[in-house]
C-alpha positions in Angstrom: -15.6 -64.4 -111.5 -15.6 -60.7 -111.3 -11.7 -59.2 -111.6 -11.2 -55.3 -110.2 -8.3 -53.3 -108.4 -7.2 -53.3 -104.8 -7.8 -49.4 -104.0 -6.8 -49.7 -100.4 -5.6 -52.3 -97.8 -6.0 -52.0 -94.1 -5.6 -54.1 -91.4 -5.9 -56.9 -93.6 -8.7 -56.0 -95.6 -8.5 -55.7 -99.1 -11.0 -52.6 -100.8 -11.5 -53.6 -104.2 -12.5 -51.7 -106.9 -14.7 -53.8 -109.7 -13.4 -53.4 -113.3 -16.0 -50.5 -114.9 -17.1 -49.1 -111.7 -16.3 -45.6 -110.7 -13.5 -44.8 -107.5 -16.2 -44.1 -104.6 -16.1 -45.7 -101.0 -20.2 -47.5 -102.1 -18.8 -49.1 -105.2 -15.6 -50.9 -103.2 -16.4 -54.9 -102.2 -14.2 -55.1 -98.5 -12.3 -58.7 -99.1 -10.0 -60.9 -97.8 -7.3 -63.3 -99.1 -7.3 -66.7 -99.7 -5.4 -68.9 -97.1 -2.8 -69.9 -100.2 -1.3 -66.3 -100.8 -0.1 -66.4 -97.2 1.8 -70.2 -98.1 3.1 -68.8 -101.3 4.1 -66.1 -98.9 2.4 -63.4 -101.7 1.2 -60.3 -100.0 -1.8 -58.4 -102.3 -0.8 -55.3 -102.9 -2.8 -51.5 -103.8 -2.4 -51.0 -107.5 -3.1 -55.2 -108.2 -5.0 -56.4 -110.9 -7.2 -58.9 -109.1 -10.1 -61.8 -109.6 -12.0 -61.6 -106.6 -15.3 -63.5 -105.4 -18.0 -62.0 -103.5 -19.4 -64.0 -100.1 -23.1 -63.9 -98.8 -22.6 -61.4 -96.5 -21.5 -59.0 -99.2 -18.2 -58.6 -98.7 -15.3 -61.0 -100.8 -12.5 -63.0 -100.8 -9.3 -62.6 -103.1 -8.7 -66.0 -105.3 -5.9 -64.5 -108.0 -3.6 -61.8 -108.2 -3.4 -60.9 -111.8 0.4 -60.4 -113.4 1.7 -56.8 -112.4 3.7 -54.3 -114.6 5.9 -53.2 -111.6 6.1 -53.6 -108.0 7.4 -51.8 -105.3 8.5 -53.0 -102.1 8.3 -49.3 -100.0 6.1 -48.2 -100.3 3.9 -51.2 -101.2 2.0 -51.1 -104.3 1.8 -52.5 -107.5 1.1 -51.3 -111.3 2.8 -48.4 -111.1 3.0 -45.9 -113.7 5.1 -42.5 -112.4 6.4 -42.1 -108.4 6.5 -38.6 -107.2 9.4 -38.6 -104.8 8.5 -35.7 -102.6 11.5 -33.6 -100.4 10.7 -30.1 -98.6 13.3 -27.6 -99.2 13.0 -27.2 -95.5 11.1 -28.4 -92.8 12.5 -31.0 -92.6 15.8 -29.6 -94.4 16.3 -31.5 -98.6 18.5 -34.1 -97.9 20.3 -35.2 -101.2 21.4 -38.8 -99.5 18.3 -40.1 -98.8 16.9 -38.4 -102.5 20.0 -40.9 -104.4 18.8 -43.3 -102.1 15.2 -43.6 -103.1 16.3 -43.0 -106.6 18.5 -46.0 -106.6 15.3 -47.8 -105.4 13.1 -46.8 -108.2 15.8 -47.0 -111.1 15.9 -50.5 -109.8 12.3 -51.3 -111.0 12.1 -49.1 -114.5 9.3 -47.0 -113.0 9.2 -43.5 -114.2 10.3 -40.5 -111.6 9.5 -37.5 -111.3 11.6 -35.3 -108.5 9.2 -32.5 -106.6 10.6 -29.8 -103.9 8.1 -28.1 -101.7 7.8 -25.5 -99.4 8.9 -23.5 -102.1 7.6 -20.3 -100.5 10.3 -20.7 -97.5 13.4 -20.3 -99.5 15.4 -17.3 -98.5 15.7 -15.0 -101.6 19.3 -13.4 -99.8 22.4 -16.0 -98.8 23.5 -13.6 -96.1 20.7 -13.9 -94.1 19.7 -17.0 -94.5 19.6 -19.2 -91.1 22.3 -22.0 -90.8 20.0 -24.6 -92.6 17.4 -22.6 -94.5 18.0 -23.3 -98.7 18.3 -20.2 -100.6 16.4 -20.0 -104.1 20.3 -20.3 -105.7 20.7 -23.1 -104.1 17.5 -25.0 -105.2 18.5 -23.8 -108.8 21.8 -25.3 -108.4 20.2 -28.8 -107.5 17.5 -28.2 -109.8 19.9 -28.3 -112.5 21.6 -31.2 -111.4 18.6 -33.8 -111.2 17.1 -31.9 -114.6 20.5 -32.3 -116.4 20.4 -36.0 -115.1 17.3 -36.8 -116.7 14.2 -36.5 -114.2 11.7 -33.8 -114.4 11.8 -31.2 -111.6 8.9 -29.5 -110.2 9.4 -27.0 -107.4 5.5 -26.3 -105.5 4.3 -24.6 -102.7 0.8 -25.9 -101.3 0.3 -22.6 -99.3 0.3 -20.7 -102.7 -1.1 -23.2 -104.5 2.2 -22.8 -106.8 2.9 -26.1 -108.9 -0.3 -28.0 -108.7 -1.2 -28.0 -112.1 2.2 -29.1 -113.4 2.1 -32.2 -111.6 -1.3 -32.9 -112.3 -0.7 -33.0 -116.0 2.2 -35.1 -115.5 0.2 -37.4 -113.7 -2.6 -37.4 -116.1 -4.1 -41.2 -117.0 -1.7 -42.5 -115.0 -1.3 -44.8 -111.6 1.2 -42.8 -109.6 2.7 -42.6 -106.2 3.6 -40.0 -103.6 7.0 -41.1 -101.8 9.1 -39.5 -99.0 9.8 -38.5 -95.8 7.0 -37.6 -93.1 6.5 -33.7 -93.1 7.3 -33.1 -96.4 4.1 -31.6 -97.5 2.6 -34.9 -99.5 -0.6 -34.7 -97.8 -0.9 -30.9 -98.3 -0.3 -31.1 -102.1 -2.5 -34.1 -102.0 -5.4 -32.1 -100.5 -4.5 -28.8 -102.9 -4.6 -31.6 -106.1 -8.0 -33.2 -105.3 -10.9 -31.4 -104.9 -13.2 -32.2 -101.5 -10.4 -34.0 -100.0 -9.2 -33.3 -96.6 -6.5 -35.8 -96.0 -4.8 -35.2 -92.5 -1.3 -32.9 -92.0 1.1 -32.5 -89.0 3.4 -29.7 -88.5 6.8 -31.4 -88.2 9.1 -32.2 -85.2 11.3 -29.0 -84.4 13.5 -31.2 -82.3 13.6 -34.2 -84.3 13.3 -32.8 -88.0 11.2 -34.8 -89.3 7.3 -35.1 -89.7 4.8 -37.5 -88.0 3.0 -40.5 -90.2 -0.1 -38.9 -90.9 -0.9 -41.2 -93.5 -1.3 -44.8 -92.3 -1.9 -47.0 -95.1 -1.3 -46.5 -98.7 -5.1 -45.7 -100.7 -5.1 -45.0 -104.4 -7.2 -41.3 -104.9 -8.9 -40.0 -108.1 -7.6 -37.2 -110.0 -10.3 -34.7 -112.0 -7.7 -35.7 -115.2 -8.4 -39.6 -114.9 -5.3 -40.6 -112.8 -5.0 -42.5 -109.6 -2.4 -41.5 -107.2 -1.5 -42.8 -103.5 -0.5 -41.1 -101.0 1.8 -43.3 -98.5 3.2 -43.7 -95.3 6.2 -41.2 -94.7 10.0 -42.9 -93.7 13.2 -41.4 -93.4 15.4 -45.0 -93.9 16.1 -47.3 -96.7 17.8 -50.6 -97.0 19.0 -52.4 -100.1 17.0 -55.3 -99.8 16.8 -55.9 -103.8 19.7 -54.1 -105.3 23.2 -55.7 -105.5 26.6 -54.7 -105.8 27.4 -55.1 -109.7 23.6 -53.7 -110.1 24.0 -50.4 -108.3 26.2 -48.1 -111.0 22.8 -48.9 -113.3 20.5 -47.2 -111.1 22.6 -44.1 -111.3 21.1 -42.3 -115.0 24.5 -40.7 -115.8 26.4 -43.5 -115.1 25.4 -45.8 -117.7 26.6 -44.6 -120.9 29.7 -43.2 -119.4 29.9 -46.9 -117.8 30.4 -48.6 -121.3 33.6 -47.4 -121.9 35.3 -48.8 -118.5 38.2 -51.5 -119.4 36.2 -53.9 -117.6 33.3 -55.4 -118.0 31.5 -55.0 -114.3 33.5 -52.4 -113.2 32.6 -50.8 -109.6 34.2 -47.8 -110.1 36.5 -48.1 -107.1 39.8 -48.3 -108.2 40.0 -50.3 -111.4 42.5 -49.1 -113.9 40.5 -46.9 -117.2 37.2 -46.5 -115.5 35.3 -43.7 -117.2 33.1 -43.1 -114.4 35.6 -42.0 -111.8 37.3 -40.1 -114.9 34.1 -38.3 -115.6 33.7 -37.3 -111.8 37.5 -35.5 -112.2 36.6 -33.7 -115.3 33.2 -32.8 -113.2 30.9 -34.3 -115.9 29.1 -36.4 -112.9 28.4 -34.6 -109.8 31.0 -35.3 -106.9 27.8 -35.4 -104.4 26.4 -38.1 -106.7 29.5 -40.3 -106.7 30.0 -40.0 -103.1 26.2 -41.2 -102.0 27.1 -44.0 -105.2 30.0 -45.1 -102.8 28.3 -44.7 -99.7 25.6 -47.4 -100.7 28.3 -49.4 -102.3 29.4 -50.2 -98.7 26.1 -50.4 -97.5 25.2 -53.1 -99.5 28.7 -55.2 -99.4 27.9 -54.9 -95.6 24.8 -56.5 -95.7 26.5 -59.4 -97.5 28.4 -59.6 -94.9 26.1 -59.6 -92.4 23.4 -61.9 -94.0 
């Protein structure tokens, strides 16, 4: 039986791609899934590997979904390569929590990261005028060293200036990658500056709520002129730690880990434990204070869902 790759999946239709053929709306075969996957409680994802068999009246049905190389949970897709988490500068204003928090979530699967700030042409050049929640370019720099002396690549674009397109492009290049973030942050708009002929829909966002609409509805993988395949995906503003547990979470934090190995204890939480390097390494300002703090934060969010479930 022919095998290919779920490209998009809406309203319980799955669009599949068939292995060789080229990404274009004639070449996809509109399937559905076998009866079994919703027993085994298994939900096809965009980005799986799958065997698929076509039906008389030319559409198909899903038999097997192949092995994948990575998963995510939200946004939902599979076979993974890099995820772009995407945060405005402003409009809706960066919000550093929720950035830890998505990081957590992607450390958590091994799936490379790669952190990118739009809107770049909004920053206030001058701190004294800048308005109560507008980022100044210092600041930015400030965070920008952070996250880049952390590990993760930082790419700061503007989709009105077309300023940072082609550095993530050639980041994404061969690869299946993901746009993730909040609604409003400008995914869509780089999305429409990085492919040529698309016209994928925008919002402005919420003045009173500060946050964006969900233009996009469904998570679809695009083609890139470089050979990659990126989706653009449903914007959210909340987290849970569904998959990530207590003793797990100081692992998902890149700075932590080596500094981690010298605790007395095996395990350590880096509460209050006696010789724990971490919090040691926060005094002597080696880990960020912000970063600790959101580590502690989600800490207690997790132990309360234990509690609760």
């Amino acid at each position: 039986m022919p095998q290919g790759m779920i490209v998009k999946a809406l309203s319980g239709y799955y669009y599949v791609l068939p292995e060789g053929a080229e990404l274009q709306d004639a070449n996809m075969v509109t399937c559905r899934g076998r009866g079994v996957f919703k027993n085994r409680k298994i939900t096809p994802l965009v980005g799986d590997r799958v065997v698929f068999e076509e039906t008389e009246n030319g559409e198909g049905t899903v038999t097997e979904i192949l092995p994948r190389s990575s998963e995510l949970i939200r946004p939902p897709i599979a076979n993974v390569n890099v995820v772009v988490l995407v945060f405005s500068v402003t409009e809706p204003v960066l919000n550093l929590q929720l950035l830890d928090k998505f990081l957590v979530h992607i450390e958590h699967t091994g799936i490379e990261v790669v952190l990118c700030f739009t809107k770049s042409d909004l920053l206030s050049a001058d701190p004294d005028t800048a308005a109560p929640k507008e980022m100044t370019v210092a600041e930015l720099e400030r965070i920008t060293k952070l996250y880049e002396g952390i590990g993760y690549p930082v790419l700061k674009t503007s989709s009105r200036l077309k300023v940072g397109v082609e550095s993530i492009l050639q980041h994404l290049e061969g690869a299946v990658s993901v746009f993730a973030g909040q609604s409003g942050v400008g995914k869509s708009s780089l999305l429409n500056a990085m492919i040529s002929g698309r016209n994928l829909e925008t919002n402005e966002i919420s003045q009173r709520l500060g946050r964006g609409k969900h233009t996009t509805r469904h998570v679809e993988l695009l083609p890139l002129n470089n050979g990659g395949l990126v989706a653009d995906t449903p914007g959210f503003s909340q987290l849970d730690f569904m998959e990530v547990e207590a003793e797990g979470l100081s692992s998902c934090f890149k700075e932590f880990a080596e500094v981690a190995e010298g605790c007395r204890f095996r395990g350590c939480l880096h509460l209050h434990e006696p010789d724990c390097k971490v919090r040691d390494a926060v005094a002597e300002g080696t880990i960020a204070a912000s970063r600790y703090d959101h580590y502690l934060l989600f800490l207690g969010e997790i132990k309360d869902r234990k509690r609760r479930y």
